[in-house]
C-alpha positions as CSV (number, residue, x, y, z in Angstrom):
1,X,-81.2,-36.3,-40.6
2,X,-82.0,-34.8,-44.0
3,X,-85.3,-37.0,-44.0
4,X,-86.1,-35.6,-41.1
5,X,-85.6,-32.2,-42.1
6,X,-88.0,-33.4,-45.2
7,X,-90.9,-34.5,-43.1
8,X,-90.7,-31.3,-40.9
9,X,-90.6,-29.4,-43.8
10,X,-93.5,-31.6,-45.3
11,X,-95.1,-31.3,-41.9
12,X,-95.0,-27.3,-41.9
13,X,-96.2,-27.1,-45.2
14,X,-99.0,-29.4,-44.9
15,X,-100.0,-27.2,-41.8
16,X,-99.5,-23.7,-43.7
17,X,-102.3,-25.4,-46.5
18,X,-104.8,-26.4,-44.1
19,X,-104.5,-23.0,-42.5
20,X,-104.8,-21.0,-45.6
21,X,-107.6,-23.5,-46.7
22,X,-109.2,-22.6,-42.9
23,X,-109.0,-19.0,-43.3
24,X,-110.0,-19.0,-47.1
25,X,-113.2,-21.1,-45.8
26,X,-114.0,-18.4,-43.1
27,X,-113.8,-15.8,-45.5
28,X,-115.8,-17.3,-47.6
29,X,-118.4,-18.0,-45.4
30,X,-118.8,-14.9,-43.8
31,X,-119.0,-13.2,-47.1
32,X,-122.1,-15.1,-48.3
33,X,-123.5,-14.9,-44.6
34,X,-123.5,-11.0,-45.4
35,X,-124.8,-11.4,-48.5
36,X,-127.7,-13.1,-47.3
37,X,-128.1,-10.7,-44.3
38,X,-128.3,-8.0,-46.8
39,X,-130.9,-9.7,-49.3
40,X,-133.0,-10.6,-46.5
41,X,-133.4,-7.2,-45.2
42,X,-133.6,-5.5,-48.7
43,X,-136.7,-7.5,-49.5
44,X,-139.6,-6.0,-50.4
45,X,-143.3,-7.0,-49.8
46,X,-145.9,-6.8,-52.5
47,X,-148.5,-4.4,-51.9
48,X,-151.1,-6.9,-52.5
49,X,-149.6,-8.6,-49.6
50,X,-149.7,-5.3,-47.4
51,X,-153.6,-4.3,-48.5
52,X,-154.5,-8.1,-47.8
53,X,-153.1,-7.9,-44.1
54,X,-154.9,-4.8,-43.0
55,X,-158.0,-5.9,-44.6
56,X,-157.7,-9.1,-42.9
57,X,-156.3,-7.4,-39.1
58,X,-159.3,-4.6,-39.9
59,X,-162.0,-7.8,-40.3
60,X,-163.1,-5.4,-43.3
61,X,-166.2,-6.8,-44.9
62,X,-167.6,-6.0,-48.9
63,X,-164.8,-5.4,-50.2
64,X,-163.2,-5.8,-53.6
65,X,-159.6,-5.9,-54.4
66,X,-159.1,-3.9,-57.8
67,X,-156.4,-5.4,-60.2
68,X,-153.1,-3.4,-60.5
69,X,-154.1,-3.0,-64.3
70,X,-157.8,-1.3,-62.8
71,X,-155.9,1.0,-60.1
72,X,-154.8,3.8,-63.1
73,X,-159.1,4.5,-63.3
74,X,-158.7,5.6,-59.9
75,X,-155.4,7.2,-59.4
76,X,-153.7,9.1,-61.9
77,X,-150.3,7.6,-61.7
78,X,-147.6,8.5,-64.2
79,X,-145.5,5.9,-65.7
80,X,-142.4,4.9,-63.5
81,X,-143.7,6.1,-60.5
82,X,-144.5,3.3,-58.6
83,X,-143.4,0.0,-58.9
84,X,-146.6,-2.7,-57.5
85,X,-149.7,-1.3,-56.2
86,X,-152.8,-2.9,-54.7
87,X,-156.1,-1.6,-54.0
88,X,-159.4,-2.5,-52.2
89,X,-162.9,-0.7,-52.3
90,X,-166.1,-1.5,-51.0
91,X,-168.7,-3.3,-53.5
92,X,-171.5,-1.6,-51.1
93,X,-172.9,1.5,-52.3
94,X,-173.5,2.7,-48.9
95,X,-170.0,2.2,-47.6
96,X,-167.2,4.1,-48.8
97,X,-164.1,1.8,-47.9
98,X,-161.6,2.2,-50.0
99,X,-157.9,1.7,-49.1
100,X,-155.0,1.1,-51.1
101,X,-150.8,1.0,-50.8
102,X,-148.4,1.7,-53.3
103,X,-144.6,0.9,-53.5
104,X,-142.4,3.7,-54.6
105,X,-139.8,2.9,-57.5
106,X,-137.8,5.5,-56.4
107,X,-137.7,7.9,-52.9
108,X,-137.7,10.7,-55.4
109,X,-140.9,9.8,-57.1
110,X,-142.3,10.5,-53.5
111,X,-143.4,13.5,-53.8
112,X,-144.9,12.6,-57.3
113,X,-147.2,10.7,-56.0
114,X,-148.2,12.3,-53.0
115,X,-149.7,15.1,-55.5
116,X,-151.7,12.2,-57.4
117,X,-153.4,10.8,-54.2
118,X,-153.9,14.4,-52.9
119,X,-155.7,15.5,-56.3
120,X,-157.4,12.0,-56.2
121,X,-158.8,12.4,-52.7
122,X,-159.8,16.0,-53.7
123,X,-161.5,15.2,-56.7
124,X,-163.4,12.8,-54.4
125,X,-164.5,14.9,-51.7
126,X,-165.3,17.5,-54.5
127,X,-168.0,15.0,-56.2
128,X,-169.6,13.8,-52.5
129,X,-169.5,17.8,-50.9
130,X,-173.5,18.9,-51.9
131,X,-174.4,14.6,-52.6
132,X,-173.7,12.5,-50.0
133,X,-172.7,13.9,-45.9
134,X,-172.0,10.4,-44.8
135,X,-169.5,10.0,-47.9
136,X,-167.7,13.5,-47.7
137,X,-167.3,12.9,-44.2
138,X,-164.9,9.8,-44.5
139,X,-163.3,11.0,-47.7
140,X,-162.4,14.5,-46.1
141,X,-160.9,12.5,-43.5
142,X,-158.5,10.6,-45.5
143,X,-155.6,9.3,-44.2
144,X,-151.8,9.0,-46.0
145,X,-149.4,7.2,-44.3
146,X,-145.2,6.8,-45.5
147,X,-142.9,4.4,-44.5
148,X,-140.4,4.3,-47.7
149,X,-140.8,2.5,-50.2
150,X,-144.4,2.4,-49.2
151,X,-147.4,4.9,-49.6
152,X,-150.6,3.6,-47.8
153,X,-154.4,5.6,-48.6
154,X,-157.0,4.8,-46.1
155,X,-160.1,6.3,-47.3
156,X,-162.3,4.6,-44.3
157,X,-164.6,5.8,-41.2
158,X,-161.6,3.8,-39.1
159,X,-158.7,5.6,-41.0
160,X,-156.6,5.9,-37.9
161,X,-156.7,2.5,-37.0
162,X,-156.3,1.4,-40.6
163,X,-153.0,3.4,-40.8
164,X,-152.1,1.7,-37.7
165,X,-152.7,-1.8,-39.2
166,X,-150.6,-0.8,-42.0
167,X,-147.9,0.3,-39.7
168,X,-148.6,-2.9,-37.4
169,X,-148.0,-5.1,-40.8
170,X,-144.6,-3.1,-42.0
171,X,-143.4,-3.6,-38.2
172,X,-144.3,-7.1,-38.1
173,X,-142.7,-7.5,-41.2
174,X,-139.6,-6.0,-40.3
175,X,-139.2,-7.9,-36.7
176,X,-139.6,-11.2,-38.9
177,X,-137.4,-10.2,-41.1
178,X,-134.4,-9.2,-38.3
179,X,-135.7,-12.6,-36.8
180,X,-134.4,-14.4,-39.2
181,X,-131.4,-12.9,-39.5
């Protein structure tokens, strides 16, 4: 009779293991599983990549992509304030293309930058205004767009479907993303 006692005991203890085992197990893998789920959807698209797809859904033609080292000859961009940035413009003389997307390092830097691109698209609609019609046209028509961390600049005689291409690449982006999930 005690050896039966043993192996109950010896029984219930194996049973209380595999349980603790089990539920340690489940733990653990919903832990990571969250983990994951979180890194997927705090991942961040370069700009390059962003610029690349609405040149590529807009079937733009001529133009150049400028090198994140080139951008700061353009945009006056203090240190800090942005953390990748990617920019195209035309290599024609008589087209005045021009878009670019920058990722924020920080929402607070927002503003920040707004003020560059605004005194950047100023200062360019200032040099076409008594030179070129065609050119002060587009570039008084510039076009800003925010979704956070992202700032995109369409400087383009299509800047509201360019705008729309960059949203359309964001959303795309972010269905994939949940997709995946």
């Amino acid at each position: 009779m005690n050896e039966q006692k043993k192996k109950n005991n010896n029984v219930l203890i194996t049973v209380i293991i595999v349980s603790a085992i089990l539920i340690v197990a489940a733990i653990l893998f919903v832990t990571i599983s969250l983990a994951n789920n979180q890194k997927n959807s705090e991942k961040k698209y370069t700009a390059a990549f962003i610029t690349a797809e609405v040149v590529k859904k807009q079937n733009y033609d001529n133009l150049s992509e400028i090198t994140s080292a080139n951008i700061s000859k353009y945009y006056d961009i203090p240190d800090g304030v942005v953390a990748d940035s990617s920019m195209y413009i035309s290599t024609r003389s008589d087209n005045f293309n021009e878009i670019a997307c920058f990722r924020l390092s920080s929402q607070d830097r927002q503003e920040q930058l707004m003020k560059v691109i605004s005194d950047y698209i100023s200062e360019k609609t200032a040099t076409y205004q008594n030179v070129n019609e065609k050119a002060y046209s587009i570039v008084s028509a510039a076009k800003t767009d925010v979704i956070y961390p992202y700032v995109f600049v369409a400087i383009t005689s299509d800047n509201e479907t360019a705008v729309s291409a960059f949203e359309n690449v964001i959303s795309d982006s972010t269905k994939e993303k949940n997709k995946n999930k």
